[in-house]
C-alpha positions in Angstrom: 0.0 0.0 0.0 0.8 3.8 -0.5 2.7 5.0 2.2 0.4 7.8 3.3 -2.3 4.8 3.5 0.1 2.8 5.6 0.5 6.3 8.0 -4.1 6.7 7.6 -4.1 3.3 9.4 -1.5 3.5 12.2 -3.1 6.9 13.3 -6.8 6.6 13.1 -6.9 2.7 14.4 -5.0 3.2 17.8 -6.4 6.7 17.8 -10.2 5.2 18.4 -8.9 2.7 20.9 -6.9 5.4 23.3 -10.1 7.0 23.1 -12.5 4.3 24.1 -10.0 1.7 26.2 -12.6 0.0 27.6 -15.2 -0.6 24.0 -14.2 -4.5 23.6 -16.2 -5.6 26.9 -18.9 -6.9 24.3 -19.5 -6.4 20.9 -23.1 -4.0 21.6 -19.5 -1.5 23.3 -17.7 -1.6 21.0 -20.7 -0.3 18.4 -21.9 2.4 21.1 -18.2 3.7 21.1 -17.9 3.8 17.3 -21.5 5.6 17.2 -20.3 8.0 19.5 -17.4 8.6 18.5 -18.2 9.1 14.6 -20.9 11.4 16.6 -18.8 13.6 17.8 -16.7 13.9 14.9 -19.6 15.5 12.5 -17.6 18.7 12.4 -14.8 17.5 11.0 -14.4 18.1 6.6 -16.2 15.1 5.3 -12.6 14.3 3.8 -11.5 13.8 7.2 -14.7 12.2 8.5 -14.2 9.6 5.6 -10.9 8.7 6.0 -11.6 7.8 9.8 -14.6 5.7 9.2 -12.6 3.7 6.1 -9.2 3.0 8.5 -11.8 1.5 10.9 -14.3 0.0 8.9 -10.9 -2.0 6.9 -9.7 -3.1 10.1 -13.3 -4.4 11.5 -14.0 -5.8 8.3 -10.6 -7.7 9.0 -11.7 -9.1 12.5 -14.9 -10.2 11.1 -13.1 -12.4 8.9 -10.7 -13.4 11.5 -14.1 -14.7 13.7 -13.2 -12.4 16.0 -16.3 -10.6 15.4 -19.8 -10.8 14.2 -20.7 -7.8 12.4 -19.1 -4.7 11.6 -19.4 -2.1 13.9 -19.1 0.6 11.1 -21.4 -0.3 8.7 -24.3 1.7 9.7 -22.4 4.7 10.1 -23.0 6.4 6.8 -20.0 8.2 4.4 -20.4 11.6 4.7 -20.6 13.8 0.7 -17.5 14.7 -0.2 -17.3 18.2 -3.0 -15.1 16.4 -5.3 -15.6 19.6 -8.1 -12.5 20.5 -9.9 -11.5 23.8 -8.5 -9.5 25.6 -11.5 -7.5 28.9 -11.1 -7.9 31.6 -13.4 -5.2 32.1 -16.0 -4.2 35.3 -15.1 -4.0 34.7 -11.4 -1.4 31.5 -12.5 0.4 33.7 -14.3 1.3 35.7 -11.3 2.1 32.8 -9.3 4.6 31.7 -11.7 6.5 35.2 -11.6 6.4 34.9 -7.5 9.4 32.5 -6.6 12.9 33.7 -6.4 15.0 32.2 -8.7 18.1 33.2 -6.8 17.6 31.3 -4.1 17.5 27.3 -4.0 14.2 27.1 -2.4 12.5 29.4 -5.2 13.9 27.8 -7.9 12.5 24.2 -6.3 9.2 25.8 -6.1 9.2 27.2 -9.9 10.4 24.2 -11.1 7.7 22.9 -9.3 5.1 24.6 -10.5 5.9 24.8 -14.0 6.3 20.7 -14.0 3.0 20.6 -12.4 1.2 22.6 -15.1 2.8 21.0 -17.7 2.1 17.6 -16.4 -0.8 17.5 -14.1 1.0 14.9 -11.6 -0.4 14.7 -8.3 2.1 16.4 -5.2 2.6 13.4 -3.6 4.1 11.7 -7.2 6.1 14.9 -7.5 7.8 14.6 -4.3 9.0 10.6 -5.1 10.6 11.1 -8.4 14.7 11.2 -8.5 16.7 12.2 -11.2 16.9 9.2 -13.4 13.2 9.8 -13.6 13.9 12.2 -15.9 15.2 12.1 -19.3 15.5 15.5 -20.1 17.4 14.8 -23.4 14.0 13.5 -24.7 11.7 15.5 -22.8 10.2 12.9 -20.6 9.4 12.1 -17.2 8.1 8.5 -15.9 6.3 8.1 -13.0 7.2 4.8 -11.5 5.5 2.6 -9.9 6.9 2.8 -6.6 5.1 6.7 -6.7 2.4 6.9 -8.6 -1.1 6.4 -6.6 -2.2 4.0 -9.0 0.7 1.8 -8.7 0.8 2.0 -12.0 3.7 3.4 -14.0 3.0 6.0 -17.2 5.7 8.4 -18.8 4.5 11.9 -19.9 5.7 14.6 -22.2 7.4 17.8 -20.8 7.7 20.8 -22.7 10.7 22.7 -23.1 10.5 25.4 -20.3 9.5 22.5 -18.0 12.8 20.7 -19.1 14.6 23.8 -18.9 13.3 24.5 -15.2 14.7 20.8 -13.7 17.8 21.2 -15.4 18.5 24.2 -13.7 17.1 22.4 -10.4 19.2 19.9 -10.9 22.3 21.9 -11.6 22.1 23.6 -8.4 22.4 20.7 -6.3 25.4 19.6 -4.7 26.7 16.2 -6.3 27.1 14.9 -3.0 23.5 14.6 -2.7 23.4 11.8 -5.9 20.5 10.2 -7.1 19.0 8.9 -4.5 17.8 12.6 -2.9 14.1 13.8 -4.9 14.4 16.0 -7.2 11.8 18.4 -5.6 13.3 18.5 -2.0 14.0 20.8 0.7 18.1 22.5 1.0 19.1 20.1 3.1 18.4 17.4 1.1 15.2 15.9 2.8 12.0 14.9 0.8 9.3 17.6 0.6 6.6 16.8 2.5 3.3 17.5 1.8 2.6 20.0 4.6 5.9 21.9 3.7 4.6 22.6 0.4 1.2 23.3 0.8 3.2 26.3 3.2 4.5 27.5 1.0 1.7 27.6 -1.7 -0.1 29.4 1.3 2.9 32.0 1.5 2.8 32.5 -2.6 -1.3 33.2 -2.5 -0.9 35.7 0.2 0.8 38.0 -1.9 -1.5 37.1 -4.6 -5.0 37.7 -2.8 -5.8 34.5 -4.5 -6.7 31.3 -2.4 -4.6 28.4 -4.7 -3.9 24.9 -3.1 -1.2 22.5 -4.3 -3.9 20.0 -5.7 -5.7 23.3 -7.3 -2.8 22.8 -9.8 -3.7 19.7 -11.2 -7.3 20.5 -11.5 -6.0 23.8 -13.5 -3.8 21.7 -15.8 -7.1 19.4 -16.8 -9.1 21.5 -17.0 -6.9 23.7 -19.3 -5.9 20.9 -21.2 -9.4 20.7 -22.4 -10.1 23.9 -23.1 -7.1 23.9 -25.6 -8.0 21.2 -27.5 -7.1 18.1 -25.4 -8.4 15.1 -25.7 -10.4 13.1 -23.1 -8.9 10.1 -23.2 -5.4 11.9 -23.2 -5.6 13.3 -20.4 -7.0 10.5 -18.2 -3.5 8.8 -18.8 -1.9 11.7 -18.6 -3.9 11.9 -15.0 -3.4 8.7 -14.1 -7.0 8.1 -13.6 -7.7 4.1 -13.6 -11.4 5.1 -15.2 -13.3 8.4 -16.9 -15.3 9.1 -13.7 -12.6 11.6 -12.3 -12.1 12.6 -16.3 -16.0 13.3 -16.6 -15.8 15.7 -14.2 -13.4 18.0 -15.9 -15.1 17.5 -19.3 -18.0 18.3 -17.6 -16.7 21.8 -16.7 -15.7 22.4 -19.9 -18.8 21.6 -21.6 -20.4 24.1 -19.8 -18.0 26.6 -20.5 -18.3 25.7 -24.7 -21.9 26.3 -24.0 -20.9 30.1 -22.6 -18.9 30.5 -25.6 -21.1 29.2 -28.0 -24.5 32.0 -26.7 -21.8 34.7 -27.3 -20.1 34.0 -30.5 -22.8 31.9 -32.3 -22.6 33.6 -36.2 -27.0 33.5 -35.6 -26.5 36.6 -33.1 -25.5 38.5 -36.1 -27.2 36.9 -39.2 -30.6 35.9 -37.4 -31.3 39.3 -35.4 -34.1 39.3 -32.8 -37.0 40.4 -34.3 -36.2 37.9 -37.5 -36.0 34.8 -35.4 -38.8 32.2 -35.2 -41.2 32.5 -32.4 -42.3 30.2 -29.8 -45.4 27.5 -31.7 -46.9 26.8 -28.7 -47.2 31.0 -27.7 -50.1 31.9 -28.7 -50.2 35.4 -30.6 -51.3 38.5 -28.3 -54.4 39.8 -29.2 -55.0 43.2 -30.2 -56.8 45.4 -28.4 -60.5 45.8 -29.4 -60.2 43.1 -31.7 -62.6 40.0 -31.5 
């Protein structure tokens, strides 16, 4: 499993049983403690709700088919609605971001690099942060995500455009060889991985200055939904994605459709050749009847 899985389990799992020590006297406890404790976490995001109730549910569902149990206690606690709906930056607010990072410094240069190779690709952060050098082959202008990073588990090389290539080379340059190929690409000046909460800090520095609220994941929706709007194709972009089916896909296509649907009332050729008063009416309107007539 994904590491960050691994890390959902060993938290949420012990975290219920420090809470409730005493919830395996009988099976009827242990379902009162998971009612009550699912209760009092209804004001939590519904992200966070979810990925409680799925660390316990897998690990009840586990002891049921160990015998240790006879039901799952989680069942009847409901998944709370999640807003999965692409949230997509406007093109001119991007196009501050990218001027913001100080290409001087190591840590703005990582952070460009960053953001132009997540707008040119779409990868997910926590892909990002895995990949090492030989990853790359800039010569060809291609990145693979392997395996051993991508969410999917699933390996799939993408394209990079120039500037992107041009960005990690200059990453890369700046690194001290003693760091090899074992150190990620995108990582912090000492060497360390980027974590995900250290980058999401310092997307939260960048949209300060620009007034502009734009999350790390915000990026990829951006890139998808820009893809399309340029011309992409569907199925393109779910493997450039990653997406194991079009249900994630659908949902930028969606947006897009509705913005070809803006487009199209505005610049239809009929708003000019067809004017108002020459365009059919209504068949099931009746006509107005004029006054004093029969």
């Amino acid at each position: 499993m994904a590491e960050r899985t691994l890390k959902d389990y060993t938290t949420h799992v012990p975290r219920f049983f420090a809470r409730y020590p005493n919830c395996t006297a009988s099976q009827e406890d242990l379902q009162r403690a998971c009612f009550d404790y699912f209760a009092q976490a209804g004001k939590l995001a519904p992200a966070t709700f979810n990925t409680r109730r799925k660390c316990l549910k897998a690990f009840f569902a586990w002891l049921v088919q160990e015998g240790k149990l006879d039901f799952n206690p989680v069942d009847k606690i409901a998944k709370r609605r999640e807003d999965n709906t692409p949230r997509a930056v406007p093109e001119a607010v991007l196009e501050k971001l990218l001027s913001l990072p100080d290409k001087k410094s190591f840590a703005g240069l990582r952070d460009y690099a960053l953001l132009v190779f997540t707008l040119d690709t779409g990868i997910r952060p926590s892909e990002a942060a895995g990949l090492l050098p030989p990853d790359f082959n800039l010569p060809a202008h291609e990145v693979t995500i392997p395996a051993r990073v991508a969410k999917t588990r699933v390996s799939r090389t993408l394209p990079l455009m120039p500037v992107t290539v041009q960005a990690i080379r200059k990453l890369l340059a700046a690194r001290p060889e003693s760091w090899g190929d074992k150190t990620p690409v995108f990582c912090t000046v000492d060497g360390r991985p980027l974590s995900r909460q250290q980058w999401a800090k310092r997307m939260k520095e960048y949209t300060q200055e620009l007034g502009y609220k734009v999350r790390p994941y915000d990026l990829r929706h951006s890139f998808a939904v820009m893809y399309l709007r340029h011309g992409g194709h569907a199925f393109g972009l779910q493997r450039t994605l990653g997406h194991t089916t079009m249900t994630m896909t659908r949902r930028y296509v969606e947006l897009t459709k509705q913005d070809l649907k803006d487009q199209h009332a505005i610049a239809s050729p009929l708003n000019v050749l067809l004017p108002k008063k020459e365009r059919a009416k209504n068949p099931r309107r009746k006509p107005k009847r004029k006054k004093g007539g029969k």
